[in-house]
C-alpha positions in Angstrom: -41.4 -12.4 -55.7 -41.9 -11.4 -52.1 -45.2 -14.0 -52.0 -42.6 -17.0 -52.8 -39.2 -16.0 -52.3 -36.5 -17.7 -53.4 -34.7 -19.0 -50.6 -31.6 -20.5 -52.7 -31.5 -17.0 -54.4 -32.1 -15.3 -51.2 -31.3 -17.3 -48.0 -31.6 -14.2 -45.7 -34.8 -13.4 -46.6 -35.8 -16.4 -44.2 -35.3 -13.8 -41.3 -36.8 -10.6 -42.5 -39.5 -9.6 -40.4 -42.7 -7.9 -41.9 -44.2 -5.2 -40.8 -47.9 -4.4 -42.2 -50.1 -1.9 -42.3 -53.3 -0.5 -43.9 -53.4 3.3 -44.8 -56.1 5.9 -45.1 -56.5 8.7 -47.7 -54.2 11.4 -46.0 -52.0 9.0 -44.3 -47.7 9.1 -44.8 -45.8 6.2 -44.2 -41.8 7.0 -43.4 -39.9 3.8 -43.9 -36.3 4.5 -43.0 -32.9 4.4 -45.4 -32.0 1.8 -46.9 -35.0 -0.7 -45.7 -36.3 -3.3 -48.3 -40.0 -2.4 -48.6 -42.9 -3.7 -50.9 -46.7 -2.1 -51.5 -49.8 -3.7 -52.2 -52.4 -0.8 -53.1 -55.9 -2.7 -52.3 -57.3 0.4 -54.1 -55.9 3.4 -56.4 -52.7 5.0 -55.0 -49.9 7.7 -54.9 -46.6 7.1 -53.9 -44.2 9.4 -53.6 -40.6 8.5 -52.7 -38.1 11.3 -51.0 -34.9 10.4 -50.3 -32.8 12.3 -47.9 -29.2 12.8 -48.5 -28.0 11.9 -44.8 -24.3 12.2 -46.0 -21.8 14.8 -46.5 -22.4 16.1 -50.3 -19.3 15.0 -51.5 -20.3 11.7 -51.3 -22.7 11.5 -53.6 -22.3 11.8 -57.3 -22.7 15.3 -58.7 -25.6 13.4 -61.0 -27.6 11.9 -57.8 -30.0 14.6 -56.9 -31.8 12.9 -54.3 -29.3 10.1 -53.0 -30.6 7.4 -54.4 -27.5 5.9 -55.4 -25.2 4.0 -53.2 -22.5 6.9 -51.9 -19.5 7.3 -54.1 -17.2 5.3 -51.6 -19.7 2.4 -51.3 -19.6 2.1 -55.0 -16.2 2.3 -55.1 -15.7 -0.3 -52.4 -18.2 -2.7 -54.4 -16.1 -2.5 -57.7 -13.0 -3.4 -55.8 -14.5 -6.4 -54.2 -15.8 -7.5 -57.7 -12.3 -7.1 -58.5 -11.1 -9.2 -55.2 -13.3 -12.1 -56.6 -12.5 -12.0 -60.0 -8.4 -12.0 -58.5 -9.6 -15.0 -56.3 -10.9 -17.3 -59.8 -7.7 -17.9 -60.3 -7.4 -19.8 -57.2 -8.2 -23.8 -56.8 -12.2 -23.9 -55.3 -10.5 -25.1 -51.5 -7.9 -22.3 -51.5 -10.7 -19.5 -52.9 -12.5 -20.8 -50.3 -10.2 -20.4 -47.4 -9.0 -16.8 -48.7 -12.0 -15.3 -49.4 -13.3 -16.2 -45.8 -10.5 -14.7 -44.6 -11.4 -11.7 -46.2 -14.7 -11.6 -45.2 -13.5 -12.3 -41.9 -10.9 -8.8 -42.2 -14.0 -7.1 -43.5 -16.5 -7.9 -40.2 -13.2 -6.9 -37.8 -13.0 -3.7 -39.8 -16.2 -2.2 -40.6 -18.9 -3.9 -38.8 -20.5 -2.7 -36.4 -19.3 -4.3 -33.1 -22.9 -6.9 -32.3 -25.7 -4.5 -33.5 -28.7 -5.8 -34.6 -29.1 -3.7 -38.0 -32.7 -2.7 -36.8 -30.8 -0.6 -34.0 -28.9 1.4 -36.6 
């Protein structure tokens, strides 16, 4: 419920930052890839949703027309860390706790983007 959000659920969702707007009849609103958006029609509506396939084809599934799926190797990435935290259960709660930082900590140094504000992607 973006009118009362659940802060335990959702503790990020402190620091979104809202952007309104009202539209008239004729007007298009472009919200960017992969941006959480919400619509409140005050009156009757169309939306119509296009999503661009920004990536090379072979990384979508042969089944994902429009890309609305997360790419193949982002899915594939997702499974394994499901895996990676189903592996760490095993562990006492202080040692799962130090190893999966420690993997969160390999995944920033690897694949983040060195301090970029994701609104400047």
């Amino acid at each position: 419920d973006i009118d009362a959000p659940d802060y335990t659920k959702f503790p990020l969702f402190r620091h979104a930052r809202a952007f309104e707007c009202y539209m008239q009849p004729g007007d298009v609103l472009y919200i960017p890839a992969l941006w959480f958006h919400n619509v409140v029609s005050l009156d009757f509506s169309v939306a119509v949703n296009v999503f661009w396939r920004r990536l090379a084809p072979d990384m979508y599934d042969a089944k994902d027309t429009y890309g609305n799926k997360d790419p193949l190797p982002a899915n594939r990435a997702m499974q394994q860390v499901g895996t990676m935290l189903k592996t760490l259960e095993s562990l006492p709660p202080v040692e799962r706790d130090f190893f999966a930082r420690r993997i969160v900590q390999h995944i920033k140094d690897k694949a983040f983007l060195a301090d970029v504000p994701l609104d400047d992607i």
